[in-house]
C-alpha positions in Angstrom: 50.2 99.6 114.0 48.3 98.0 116.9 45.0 99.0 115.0 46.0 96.9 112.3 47.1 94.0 114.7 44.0 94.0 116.2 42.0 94.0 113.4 44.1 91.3 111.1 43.6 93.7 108.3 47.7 95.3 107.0 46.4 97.9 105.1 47.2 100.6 107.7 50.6 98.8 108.6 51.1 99.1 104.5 50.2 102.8 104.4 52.7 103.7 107.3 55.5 101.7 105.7 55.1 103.4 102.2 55.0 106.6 103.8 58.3 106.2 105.8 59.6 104.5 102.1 58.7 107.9 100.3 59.9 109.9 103.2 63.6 108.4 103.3 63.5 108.6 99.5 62.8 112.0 99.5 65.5 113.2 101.8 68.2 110.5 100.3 66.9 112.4 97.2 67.7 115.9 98.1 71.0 115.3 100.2 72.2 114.1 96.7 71.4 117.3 95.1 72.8 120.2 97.8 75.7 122.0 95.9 79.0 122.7 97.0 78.0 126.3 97.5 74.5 125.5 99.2 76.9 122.9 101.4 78.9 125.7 102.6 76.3 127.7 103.6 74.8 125.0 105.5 77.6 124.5 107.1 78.0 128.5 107.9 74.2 128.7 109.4 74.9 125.7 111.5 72.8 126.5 114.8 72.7 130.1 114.2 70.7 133.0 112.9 72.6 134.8 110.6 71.8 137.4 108.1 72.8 138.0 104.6 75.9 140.3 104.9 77.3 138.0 108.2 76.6 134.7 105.5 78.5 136.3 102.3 81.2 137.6 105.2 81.6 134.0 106.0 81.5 132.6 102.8 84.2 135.3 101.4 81.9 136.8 98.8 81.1 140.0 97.8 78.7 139.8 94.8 75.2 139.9 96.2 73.7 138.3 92.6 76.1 135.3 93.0 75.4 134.9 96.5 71.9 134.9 96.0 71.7 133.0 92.5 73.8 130.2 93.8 73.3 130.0 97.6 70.7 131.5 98.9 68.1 130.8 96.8 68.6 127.4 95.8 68.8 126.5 99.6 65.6 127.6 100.3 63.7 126.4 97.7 65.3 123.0 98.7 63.3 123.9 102.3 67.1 123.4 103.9 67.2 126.8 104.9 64.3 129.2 105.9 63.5 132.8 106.4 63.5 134.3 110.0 61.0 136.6 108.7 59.0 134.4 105.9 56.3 137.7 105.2 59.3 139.8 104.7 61.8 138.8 102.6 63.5 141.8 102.0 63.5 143.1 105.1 67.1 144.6 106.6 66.6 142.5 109.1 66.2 139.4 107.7 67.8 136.3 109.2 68.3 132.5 108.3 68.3 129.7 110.0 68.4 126.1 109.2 64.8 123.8 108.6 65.0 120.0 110.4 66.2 119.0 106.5 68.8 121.3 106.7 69.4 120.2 110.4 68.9 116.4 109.6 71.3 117.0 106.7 73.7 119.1 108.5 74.1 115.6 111.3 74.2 113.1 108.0 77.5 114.6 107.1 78.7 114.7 110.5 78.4 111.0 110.3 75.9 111.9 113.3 
């Protein structure tokens, strides 16, 4: 922001401000659209590492399909969760942990 003060010129003060617009936007976006169920398994992850059968332990299921189908997955492709192990996936020793979006999202509804 000082280059464009020193150069009279607001283009790059205009380009910074639209970028932290569409940034907000984007997040305000997504906290509207967690689930109940990928809520709960933010909320489970908090500043751990846990794996599959310790999340679905905590979460009081049992059917791996439902956990996956409407948990798991949907968290990560919302980037609020991530794989421990991103190049693999099905490894037994796979573990999860929260992104900053999940973390960021985690501390809204804190009221943090």
């Amino acid at each position: 922001m000082a280059e464009a003060d020193q150069s009279a010129d607001a283009t790059t003060f205009i380009e910074f401000m639209l970028c932290a617009l569409r940034d907000a936007i984007s997040e305000a976006v997504a906290t509207d659209q967690v689930t109940d169920q990928v809520a709960t398994l933010i909320r489970a992850i908090g500043d751990g590492e846990p794996g599959s059968n310790e999340l679905m332990k905590a979460l009081g299921l049992t059917h791996r399909p439902t956990f996956r189908g409407n948990y798991l997955n949907p968290a990560l492709k919302g980037d609020l969760i991530e794989r421990t192990q991103p190049d693999s996936p099905r490894s037994p020793t796979q573990r999860y942990r929260l992104t900053r979006k999940g973390h960021r999202w985690l501390q809204r509804q804190a009221g943090v």
